[in-house]
DOFI-244920 format. One record per residue: x negated, y, z negated of N, C-alpha, C in turn; residue in one letter. Coordinates in steps of 0.05 Angstrom, whole numbers, padded with zeros to 5 digits, always signed. Layout:
// DOFI-244920
XYZXYZXYZa/...
//
This chain:
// DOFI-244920
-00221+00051+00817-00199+00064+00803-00199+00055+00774x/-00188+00064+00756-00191+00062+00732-00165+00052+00724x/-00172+00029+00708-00150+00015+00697-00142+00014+00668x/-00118+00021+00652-00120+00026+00624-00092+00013+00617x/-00099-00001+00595-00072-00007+00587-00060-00003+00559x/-00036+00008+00549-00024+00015+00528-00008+00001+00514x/-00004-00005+00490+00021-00014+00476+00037+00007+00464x/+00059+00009+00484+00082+00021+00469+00100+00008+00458x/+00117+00021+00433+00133+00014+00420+00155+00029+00434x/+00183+00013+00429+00206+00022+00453+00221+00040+00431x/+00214+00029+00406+00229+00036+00383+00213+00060+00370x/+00201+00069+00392+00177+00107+00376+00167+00110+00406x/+00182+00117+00424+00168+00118+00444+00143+00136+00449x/+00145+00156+00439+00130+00177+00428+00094+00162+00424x/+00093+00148+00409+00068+00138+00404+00061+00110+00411x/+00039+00124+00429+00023+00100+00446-00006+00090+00427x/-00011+00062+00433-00032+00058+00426-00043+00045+00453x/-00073+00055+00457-00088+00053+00471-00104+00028+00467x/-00108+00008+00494-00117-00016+00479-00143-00023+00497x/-00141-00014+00517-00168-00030+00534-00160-00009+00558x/-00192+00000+00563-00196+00015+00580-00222+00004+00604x/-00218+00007+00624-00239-00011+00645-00226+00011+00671x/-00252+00004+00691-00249+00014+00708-00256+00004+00738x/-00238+00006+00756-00245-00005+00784-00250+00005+00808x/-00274+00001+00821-00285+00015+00839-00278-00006+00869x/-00262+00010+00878-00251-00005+00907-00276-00011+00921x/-00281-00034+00937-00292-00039+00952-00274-00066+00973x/-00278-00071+00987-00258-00086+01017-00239-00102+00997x/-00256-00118+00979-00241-00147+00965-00241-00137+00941x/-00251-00132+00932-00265-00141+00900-00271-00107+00882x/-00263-00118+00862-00268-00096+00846-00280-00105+00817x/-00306-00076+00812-00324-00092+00796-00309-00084+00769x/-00301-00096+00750-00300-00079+00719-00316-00080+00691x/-00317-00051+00686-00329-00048+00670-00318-00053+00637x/-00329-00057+00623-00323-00066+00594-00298-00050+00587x/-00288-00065+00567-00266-00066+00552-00273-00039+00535x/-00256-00016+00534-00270+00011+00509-00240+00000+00483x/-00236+00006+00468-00224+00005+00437-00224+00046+00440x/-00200+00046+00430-00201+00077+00417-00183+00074+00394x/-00206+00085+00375-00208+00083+00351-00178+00110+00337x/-00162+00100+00320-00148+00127+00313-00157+00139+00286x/-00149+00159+00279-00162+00169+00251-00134+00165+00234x/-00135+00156+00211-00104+00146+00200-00104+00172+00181x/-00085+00185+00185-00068+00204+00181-00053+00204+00154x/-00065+00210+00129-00042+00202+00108-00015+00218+00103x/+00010+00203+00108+00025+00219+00087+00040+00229+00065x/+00048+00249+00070+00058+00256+00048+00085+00250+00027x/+00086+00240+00015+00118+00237+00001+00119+00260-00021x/+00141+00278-00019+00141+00300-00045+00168+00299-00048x/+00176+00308-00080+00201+00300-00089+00215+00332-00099x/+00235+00327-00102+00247+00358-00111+00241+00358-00145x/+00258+00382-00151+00243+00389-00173+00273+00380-00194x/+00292+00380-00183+00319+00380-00196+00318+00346-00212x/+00319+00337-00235+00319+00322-00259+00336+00323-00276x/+00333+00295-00292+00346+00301-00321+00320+00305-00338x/+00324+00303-00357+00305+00302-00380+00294+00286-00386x/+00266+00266-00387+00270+00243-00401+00264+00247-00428x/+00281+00225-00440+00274+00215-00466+00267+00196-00479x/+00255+00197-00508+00230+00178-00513+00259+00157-00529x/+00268+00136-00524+00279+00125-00543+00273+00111-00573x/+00250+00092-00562+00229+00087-00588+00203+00075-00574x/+00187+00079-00599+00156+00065-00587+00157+00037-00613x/+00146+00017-00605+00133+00002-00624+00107-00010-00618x/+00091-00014-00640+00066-00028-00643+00064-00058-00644x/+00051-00068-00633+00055-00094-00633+00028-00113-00644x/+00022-00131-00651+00001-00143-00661-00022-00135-00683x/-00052-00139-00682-00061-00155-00670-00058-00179-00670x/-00064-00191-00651-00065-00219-00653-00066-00246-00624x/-00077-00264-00624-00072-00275-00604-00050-00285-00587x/-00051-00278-00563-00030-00278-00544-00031-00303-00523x/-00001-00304-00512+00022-00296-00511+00040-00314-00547x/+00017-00325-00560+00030-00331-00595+00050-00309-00600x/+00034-00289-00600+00041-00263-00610+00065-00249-00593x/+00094-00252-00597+00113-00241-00599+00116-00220-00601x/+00126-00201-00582+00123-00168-00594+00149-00163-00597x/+00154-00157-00626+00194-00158-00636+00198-00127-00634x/+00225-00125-00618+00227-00097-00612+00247-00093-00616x/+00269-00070-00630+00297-00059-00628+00304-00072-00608x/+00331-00074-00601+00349-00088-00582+00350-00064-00560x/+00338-00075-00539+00334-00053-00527+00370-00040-00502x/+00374-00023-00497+00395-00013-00484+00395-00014-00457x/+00416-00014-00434+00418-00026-00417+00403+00009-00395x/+00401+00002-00373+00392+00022-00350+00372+00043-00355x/+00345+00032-00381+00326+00043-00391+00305+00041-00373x/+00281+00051-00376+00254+00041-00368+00234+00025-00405x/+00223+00007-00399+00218-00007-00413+00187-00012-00414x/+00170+00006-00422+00130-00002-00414+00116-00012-00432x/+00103-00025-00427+00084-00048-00449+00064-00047-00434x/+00042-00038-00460+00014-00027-00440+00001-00048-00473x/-00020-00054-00466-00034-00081-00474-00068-00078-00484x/-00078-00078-00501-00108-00070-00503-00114-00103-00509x/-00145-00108-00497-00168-00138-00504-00182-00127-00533x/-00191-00144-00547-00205-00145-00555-00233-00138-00551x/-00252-00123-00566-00281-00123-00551-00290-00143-00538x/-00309-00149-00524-00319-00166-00520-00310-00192-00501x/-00276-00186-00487-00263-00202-00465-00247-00182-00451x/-00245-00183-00426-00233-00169-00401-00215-00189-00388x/-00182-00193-00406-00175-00215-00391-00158-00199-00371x/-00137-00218-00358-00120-00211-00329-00095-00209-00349x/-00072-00192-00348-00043-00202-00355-00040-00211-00326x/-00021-00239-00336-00020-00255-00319+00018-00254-00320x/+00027-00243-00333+00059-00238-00339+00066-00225-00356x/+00088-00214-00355+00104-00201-00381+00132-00206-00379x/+00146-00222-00395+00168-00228-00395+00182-00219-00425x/+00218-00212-00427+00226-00209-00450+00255-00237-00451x/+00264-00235-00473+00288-00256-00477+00316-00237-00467x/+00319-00215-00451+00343-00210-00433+00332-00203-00400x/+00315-00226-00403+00316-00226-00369+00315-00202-00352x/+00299-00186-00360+00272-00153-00346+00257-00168-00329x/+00259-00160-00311+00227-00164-00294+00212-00142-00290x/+00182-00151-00305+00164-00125-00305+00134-00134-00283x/+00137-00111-00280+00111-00109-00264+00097-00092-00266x/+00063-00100-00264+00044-00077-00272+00045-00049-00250x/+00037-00033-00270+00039-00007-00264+00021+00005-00241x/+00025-00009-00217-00001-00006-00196-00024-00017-00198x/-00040-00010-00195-00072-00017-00205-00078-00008-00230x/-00071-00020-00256-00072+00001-00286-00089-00005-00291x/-00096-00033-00290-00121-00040-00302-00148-00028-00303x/-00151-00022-00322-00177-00009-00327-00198-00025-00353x/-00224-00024-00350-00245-00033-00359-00272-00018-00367x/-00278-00031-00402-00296-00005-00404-00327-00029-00407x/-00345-00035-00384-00368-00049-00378-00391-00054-00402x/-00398-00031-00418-00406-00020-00439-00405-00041-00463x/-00363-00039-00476-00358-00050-00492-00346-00077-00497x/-00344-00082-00464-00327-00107-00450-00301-00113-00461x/-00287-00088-00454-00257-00094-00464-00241-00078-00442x/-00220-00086-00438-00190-00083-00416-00170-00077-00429x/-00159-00060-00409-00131-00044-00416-00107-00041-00388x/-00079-00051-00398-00065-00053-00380-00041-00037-00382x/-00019-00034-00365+00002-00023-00365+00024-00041-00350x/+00045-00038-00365+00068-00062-00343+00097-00045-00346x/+00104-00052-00343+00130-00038-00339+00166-00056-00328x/+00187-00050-00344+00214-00065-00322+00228-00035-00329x/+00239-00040-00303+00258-00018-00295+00283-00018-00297x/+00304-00003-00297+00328-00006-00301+00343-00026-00320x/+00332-00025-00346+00335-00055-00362+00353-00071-00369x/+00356-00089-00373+00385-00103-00384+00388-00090-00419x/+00411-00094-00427+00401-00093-00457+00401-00122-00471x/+00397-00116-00496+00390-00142-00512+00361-00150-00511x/+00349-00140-00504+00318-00150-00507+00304-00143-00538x/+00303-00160-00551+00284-00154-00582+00265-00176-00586x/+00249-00184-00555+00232-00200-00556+00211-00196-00534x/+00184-00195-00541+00167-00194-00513+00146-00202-00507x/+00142-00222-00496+00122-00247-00490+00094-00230-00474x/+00069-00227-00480+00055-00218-00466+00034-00239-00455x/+00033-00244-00431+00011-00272-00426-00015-00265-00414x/-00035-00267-00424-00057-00266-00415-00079-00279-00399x/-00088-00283-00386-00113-00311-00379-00143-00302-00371x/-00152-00313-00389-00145-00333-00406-00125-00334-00430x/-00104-00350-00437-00093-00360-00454-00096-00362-00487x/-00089-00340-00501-00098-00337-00527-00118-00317-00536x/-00114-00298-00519-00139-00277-00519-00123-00262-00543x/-00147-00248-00557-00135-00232-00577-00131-00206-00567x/-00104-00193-00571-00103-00166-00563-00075-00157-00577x/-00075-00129-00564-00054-00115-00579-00037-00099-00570x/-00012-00091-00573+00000-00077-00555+00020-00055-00567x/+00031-00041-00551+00050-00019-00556+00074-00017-00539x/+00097-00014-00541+00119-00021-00520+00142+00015-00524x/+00139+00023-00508+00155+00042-00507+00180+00046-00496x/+00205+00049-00497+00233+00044-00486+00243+00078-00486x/+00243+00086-00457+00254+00114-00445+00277+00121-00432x/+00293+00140-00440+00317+00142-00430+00313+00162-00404x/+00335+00155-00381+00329+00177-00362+00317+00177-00341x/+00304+00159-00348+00280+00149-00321+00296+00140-00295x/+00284+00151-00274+00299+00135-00239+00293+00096-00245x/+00321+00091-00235+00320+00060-00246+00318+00050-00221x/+00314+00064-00200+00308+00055-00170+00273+00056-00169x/+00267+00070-00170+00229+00070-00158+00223+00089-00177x/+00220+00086-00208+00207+00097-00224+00168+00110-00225x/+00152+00087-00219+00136+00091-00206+00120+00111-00192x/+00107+00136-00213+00096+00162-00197+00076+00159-00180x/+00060+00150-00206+00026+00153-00200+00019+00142-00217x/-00003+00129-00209-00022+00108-00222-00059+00119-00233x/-00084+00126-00243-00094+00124-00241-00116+00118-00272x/-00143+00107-00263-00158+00085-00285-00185+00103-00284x/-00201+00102-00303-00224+00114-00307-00244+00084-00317x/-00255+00081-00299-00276+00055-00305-00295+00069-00330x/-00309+00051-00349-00330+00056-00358-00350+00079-00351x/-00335+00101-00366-00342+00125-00377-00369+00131-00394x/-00380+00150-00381-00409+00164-00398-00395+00168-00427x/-00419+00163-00449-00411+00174-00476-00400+00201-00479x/-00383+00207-00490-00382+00234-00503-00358+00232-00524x/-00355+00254-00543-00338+00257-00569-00316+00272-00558x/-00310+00275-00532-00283+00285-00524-00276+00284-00499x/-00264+00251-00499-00264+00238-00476-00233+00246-00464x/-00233+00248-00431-00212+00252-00416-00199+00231-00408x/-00164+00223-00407-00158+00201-00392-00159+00212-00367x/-00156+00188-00356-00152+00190-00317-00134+00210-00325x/-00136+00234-00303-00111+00243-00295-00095+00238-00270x/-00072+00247-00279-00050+00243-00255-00039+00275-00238x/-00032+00276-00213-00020+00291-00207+00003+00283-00197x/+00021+00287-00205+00052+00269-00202+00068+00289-00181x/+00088+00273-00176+00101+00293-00152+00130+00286-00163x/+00137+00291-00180+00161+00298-00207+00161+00298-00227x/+00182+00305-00242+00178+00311-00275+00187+00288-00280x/+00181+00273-00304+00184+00252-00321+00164+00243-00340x/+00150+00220-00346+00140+00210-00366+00114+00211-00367x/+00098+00211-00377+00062+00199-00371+00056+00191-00394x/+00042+00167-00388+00032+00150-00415+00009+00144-00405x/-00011+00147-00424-00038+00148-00420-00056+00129-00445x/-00079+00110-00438-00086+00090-00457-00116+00100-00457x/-00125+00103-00479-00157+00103-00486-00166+00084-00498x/-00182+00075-00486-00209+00048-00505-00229+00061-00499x/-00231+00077-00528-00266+00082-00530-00283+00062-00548x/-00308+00056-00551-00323+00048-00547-00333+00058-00589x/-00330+00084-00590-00322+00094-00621-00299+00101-00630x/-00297+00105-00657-00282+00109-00670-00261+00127-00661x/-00232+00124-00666-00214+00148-00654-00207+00160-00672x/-00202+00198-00674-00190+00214-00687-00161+00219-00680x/-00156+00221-00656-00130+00232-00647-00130+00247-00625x/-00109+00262-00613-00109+00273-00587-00131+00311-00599x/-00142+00312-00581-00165+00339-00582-00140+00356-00582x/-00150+00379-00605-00136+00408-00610-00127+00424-00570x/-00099+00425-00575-00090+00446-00551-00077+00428-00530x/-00093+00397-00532-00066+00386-00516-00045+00375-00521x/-00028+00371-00492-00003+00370-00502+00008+00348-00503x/-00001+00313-00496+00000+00295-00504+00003+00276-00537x/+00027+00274-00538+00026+00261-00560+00016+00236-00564x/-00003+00231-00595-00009+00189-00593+00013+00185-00612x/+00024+00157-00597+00034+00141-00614+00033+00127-00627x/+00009+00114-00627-00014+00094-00645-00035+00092-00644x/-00054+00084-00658-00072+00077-00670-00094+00048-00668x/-00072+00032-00661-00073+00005-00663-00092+00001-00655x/-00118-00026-00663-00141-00027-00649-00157-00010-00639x/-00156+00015-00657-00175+00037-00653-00165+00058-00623x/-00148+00038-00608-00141+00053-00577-00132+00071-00580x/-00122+00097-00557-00103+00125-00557-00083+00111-00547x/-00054+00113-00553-00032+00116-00540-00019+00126-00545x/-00016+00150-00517-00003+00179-00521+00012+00177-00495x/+00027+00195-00505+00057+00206-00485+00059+00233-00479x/+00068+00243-00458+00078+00267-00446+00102+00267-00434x/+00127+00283-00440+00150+00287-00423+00145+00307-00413x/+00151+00306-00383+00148+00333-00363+00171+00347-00349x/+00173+00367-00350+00195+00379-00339+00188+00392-00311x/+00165+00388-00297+00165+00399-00270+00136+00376-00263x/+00129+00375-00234+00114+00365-00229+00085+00374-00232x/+00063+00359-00230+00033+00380-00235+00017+00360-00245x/-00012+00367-00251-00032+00354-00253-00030+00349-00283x/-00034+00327-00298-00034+00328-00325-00066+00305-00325x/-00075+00308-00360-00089+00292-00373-00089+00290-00398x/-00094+00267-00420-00090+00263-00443-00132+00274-00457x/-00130+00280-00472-00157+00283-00485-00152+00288-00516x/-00173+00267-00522-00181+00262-00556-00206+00269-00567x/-00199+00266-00584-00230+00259-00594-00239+00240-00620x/-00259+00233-00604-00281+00207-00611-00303+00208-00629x/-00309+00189-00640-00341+00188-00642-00367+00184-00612x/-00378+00189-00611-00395+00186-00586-00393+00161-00570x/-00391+00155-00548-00387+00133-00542-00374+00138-00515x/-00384+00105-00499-00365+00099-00482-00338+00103-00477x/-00322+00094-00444-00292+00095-00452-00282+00081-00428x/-00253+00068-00425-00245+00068-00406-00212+00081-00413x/-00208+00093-00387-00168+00097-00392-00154+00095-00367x/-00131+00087-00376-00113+00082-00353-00091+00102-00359x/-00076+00122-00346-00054+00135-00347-00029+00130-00322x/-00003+00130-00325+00010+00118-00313+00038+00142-00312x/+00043+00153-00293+00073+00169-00291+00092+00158-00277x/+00124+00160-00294+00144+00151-00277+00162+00177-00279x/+00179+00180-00264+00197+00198-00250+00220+00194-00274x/+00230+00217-00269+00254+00226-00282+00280+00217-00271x/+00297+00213-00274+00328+00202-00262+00331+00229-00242x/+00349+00232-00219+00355+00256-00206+00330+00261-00205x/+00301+00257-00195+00282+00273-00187+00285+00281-00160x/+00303+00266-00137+00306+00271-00111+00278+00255-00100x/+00260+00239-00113+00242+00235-00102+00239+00218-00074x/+00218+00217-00046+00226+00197-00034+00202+00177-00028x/+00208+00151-00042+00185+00140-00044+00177+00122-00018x/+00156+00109-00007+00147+00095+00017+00159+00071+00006x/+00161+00052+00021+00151+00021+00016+00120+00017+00020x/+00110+00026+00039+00089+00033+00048+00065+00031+00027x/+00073+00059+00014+00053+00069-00011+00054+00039-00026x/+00037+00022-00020+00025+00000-00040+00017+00013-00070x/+00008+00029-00058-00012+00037-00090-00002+00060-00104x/+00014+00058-00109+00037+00087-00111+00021+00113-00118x/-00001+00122-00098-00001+00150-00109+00004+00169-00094x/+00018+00159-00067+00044+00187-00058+00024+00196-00028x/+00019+00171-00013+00004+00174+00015+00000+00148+00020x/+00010+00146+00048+00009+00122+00060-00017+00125+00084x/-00039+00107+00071-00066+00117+00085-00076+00085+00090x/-00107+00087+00094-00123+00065+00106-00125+00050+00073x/-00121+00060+00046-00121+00049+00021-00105+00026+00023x/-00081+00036+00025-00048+00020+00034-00059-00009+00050x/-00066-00004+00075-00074-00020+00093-00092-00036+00076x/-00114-00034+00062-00137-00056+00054-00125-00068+00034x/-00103-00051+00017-00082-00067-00009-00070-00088+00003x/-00055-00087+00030-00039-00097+00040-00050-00122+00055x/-00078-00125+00071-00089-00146+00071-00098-00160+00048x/-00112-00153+00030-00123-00158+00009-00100-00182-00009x/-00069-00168-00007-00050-00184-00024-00035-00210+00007x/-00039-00204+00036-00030-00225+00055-00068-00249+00049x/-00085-00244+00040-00110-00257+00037-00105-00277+00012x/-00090-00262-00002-00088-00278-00037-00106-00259-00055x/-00114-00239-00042-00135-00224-00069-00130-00214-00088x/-00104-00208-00080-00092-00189-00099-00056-00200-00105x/-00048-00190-00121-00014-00207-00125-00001-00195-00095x/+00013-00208-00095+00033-00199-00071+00061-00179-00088x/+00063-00141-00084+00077-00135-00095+00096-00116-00071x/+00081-00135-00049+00100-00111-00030+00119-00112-00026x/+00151-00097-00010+00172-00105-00003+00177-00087+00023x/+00160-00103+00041+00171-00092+00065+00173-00103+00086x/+00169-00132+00084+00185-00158+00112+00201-00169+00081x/+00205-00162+00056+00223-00180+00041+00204-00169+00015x/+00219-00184-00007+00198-00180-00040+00186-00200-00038x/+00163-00197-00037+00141-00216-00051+00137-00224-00015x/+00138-00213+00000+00129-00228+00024+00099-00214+00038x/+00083-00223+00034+00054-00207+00047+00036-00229+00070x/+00043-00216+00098+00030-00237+00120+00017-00217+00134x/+00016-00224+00162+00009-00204+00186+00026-00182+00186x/+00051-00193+00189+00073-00175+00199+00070-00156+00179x/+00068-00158+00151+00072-00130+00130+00038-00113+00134x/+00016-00125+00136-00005-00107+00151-00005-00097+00173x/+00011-00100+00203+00017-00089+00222+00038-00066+00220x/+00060-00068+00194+00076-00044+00189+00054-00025+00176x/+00045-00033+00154+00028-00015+00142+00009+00003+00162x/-00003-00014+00186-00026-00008+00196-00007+00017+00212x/+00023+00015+00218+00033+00035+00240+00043+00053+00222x/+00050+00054+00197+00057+00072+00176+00032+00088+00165x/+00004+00082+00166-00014+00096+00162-00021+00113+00184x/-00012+00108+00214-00018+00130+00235-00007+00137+00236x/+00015+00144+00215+00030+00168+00216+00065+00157+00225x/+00063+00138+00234+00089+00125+00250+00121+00116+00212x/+00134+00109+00222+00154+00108+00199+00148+00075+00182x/+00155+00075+00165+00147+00046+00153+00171+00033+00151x/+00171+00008+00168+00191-00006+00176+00197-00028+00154x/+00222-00036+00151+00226-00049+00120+00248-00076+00133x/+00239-00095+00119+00260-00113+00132+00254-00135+00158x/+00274-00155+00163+00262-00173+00175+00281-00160+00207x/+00264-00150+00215+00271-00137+00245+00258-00150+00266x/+00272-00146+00286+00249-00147+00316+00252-00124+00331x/+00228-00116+00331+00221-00083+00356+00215-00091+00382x/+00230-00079+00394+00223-00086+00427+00195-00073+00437x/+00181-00088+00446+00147-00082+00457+00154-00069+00485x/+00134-00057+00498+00121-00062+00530+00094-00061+00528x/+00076-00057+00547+00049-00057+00556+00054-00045+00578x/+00039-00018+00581+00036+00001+00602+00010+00005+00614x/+00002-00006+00636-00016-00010+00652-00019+00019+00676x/-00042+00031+00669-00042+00053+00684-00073+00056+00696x/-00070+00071+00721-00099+00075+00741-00100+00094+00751x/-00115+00097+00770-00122+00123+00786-00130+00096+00820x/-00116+00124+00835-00100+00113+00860-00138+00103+00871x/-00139+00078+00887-00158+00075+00910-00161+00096+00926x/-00184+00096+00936-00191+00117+00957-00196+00107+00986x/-00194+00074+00989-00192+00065+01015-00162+00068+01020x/-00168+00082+01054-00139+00095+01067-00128+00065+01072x/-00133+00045+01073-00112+00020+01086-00098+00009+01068x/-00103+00020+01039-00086+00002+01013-00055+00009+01013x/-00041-00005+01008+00000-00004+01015+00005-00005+00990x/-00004-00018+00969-00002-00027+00947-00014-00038+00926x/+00000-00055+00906-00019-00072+00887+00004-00081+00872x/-00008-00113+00859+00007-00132+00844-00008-00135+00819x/-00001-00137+00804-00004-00141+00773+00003-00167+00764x/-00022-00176+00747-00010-00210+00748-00025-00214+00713x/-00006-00236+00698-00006-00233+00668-00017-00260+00658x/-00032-00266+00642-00040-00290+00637-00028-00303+00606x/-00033-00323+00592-00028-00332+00564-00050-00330+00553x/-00066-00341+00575-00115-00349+00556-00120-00334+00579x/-00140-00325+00571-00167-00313+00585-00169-00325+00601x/-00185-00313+00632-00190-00329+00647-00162-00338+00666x/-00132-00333+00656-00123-00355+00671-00111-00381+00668x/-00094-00383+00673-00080-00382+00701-00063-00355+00694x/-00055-00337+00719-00032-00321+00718-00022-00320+00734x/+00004-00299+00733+00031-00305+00747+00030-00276+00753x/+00040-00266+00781+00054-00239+00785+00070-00225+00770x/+00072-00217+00759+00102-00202+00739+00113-00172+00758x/+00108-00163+00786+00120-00139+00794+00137-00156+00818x/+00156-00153+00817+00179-00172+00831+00173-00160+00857x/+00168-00131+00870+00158-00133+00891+00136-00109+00893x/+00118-00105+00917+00094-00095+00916+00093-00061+00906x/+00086-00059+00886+00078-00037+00881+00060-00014+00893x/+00076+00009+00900+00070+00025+00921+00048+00038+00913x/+00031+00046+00931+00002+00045+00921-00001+00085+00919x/+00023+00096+00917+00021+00119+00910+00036+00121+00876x/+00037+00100+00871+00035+00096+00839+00015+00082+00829x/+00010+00106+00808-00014+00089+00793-00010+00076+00762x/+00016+00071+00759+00021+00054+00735+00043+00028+00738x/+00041+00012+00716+00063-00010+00720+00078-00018+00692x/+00086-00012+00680+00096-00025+00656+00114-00056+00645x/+00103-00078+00638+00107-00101+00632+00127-00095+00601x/+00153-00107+00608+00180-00095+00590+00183-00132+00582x/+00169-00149+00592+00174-00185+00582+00160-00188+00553x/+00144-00178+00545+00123-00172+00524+00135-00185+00501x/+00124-00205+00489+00141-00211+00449+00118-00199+00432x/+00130-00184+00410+00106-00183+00390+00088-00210+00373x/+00069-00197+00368+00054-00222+00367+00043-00236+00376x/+00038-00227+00409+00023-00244+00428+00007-00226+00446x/-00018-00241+00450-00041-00234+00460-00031-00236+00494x/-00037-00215+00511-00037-00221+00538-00058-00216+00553x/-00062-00224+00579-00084-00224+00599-00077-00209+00615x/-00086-00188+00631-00080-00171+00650-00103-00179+00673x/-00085-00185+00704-00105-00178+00726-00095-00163+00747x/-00099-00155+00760-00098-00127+00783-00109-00138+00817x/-00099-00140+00827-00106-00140+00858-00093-00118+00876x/-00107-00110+00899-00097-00086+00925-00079-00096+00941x/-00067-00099+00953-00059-00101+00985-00061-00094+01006x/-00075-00089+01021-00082-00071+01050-00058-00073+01066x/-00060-00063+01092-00040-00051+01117-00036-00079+01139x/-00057-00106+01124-00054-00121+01144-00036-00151+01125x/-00037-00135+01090-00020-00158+01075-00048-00180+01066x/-00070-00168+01070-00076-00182+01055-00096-00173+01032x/-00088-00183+01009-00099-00186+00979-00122-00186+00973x/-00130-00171+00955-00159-00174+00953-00166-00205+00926x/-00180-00204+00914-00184-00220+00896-00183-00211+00870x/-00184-00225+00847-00176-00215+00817-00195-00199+00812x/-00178-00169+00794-00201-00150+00780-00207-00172+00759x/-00232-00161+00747-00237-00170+00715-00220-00166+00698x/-00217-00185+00675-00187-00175+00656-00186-00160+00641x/-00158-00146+00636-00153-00130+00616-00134-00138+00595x/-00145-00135+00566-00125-00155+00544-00114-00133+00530x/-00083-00142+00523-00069-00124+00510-00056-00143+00486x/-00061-00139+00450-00051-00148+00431-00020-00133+00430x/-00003-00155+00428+00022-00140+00421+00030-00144+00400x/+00029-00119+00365+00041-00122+00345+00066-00135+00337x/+00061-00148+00312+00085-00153+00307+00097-00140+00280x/+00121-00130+00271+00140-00150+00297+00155-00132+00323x/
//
């Protein structure tokens, strides 16, 4: 008979995961089993889309900042106003690719980079960043940019927007690595799923003219030869910034945040904010419980990245809801077969181990009627590995001996 066992969640009953499949062929005592199968799922991305209803945003001011070595270099800004969006996007010098390693101002903003902004042009060996604080305090006319290495020369631009969602601003993120030459280079584009902002950074490699005839991106500087241009949007859609150059290399990073009232609904999930919670999510999400990456998730807590936030991710990518918070979900393990075909069997007992191998204990309080072919184990904690073994009962009471085991991982949490 064939033996299979499932992890269900009590809290989605709906979706089973399949964990170990084996099979047993009755014979008097003993039943032989065959290997353990894995079934693989296909992760399902989805979708987050936002309504179209907005305010307007608006540009409050841009300023230029440097050149010069950093975090020395102070970027002095108007006093900035309270429940703004606040972005500081950052150009290297040729010839170093450092990390921003922080961005802090003197009224207490917390900013954080704009997803994965960082972009790099291999060519000319220079980096470009984006950071961002949301919902701002006012009083800020000061802004520390820190680099590491420590004292890198670079330069920046700081833009302060009215209007912006001060909850999950955050559209879409995307970077164009080291770019083929050409005199009319494209930034990354974005396809955003609301109307609001896009700011877009070019480091080419030559000389800059300005944004190319017909689009609709404005630059706002100059500085260190880079593009930094802006777009306000009034509906959602695919946008890109384009200039033109002297021949040459490039890299760009472009970055969209949402409008106030966009109705948008964002994941915790979406690590990488570009509006699908997929198998991407999941490798971000180990990658930052590993140390590879910063830890920017918030979904066992802020700043908390372990197992438990890759096991939400991993059930939020098959499609399941993305669970937020320090919860406990009730487990089972559902053990299912196909009936013996010797006429003397009455029943069968199910017995559960801690290790492989053994020792185990009965868990069906009394004999399971052998015109059922499943058993479900409701003792289960997430987070723990179990052992499954299986024996018959015949008409005379007595037991056959242990199937081979079946192991069931139980998620946490």
């Amino acid at each position: 008979m064939g033996f299979i066992s499932h992890i269900r969640h009590a809290a989605n009953p709906a979706r089973v995961f399949r964990c170990c499949t084996s099979s047993f062929f009755s014979s008097d005592k003993a039943w032989p089993f065959r290997k353990l199968l894995t079934l693989l799922a296909v992760l399902a991305p989805v979708s987050f889309l936002a309504s179209s209803a907005s305010a307007q945003v608006s540009l409050v001011r841009v300023t230029s900042c440097g050149s010069g070595p950093y975090p020395a270099t102070v970027c002095a800004i108007p006093s900035t106003a309270s429940g703004h969006l606040i972005v500081v996007a950052w150009s290297s010098v040729f010839g170093t690719t450092p990390v921003i390693s922080s961005v802090t101002d003197n009224a207490g903003n917390v900013y954080a980079e704009a997803g994965n902004a960082r972009a790099i042009d291999s060519a000319t060996v220079g980096m470009i960043d984006i950071w961002y604080a949301k919902n701002s305090n006012a009083g800020a006319t000061a802004i520390t940019i820190t680099p590491n290495p420590s004292g890198n020369q670079g330069a920046a631009v700081v833009w302060e927007f009215a209007n912006v969602d001060t909850v999950a601003p955050l559209d879409r993120t995307s970077v164009l690595n080291s770019q083929p030459a050409t005199t009319t280079p494209s930034g990354a584009s974005v396809t955003t799923a609301a109307p609001g902002v896009i700011l877009s950074l070019l480091m080419p490699s030559s000389s800059l003219a300005g944004i190319h005839a017909g689009n609709a991106f404005t630059n706002d500087s100059t500085i260190y030869g880079v593009g930094w241009a802006r777009l306000i949007t009034s509906s959602a859609g695919t946008y890109a910034a384009q200039w033109d150059t002297g021949s040459g290399t490039y890299a760009s990073s472009t970055v969209a945040f949402r409008a106030a009232g966009s109705g948008s609904t964002v994941s915790s999930c979406d690590l990488n904010t570009d509006g699908l919670v997929n198998v991407s999510d999941v490798q971000l999400g180990v990658n930052m419980s590993l140390g590879l990456a910063p830890c920017t998730a918030n979904i066992y807590g802020a700043g908390v990245c372990n197992v438990i936030v890759v096991q939400r991710l991993v059930n939020a990518a098959l499609g399941g809801p993305c669970v937020t918070g320090v919860t406990t979900t009730p487990h089972s393990v559902t053990l299912n077969w196909t009936a013996s075909t010797s006429s003397n069997i009455t029943g069968y007992n199910v017995y559960r181990g801690a290790t492989a191998g053994g020792p185990y204990t009965k868990i069906n309080p009394s004999l399971i009627a052998s015109t059922s072919t499943s058993y479900t184990d409701t003792t289960v904690q997430g987070g723990t590995t179990y052992y499954y073994v299986a024996t018959a009962v015949d008409n005379t009471g007595m037991e056959s001996s242990y199937s081979n085991m079946a192991t069931a991982v139980v998620p946490s949490p």
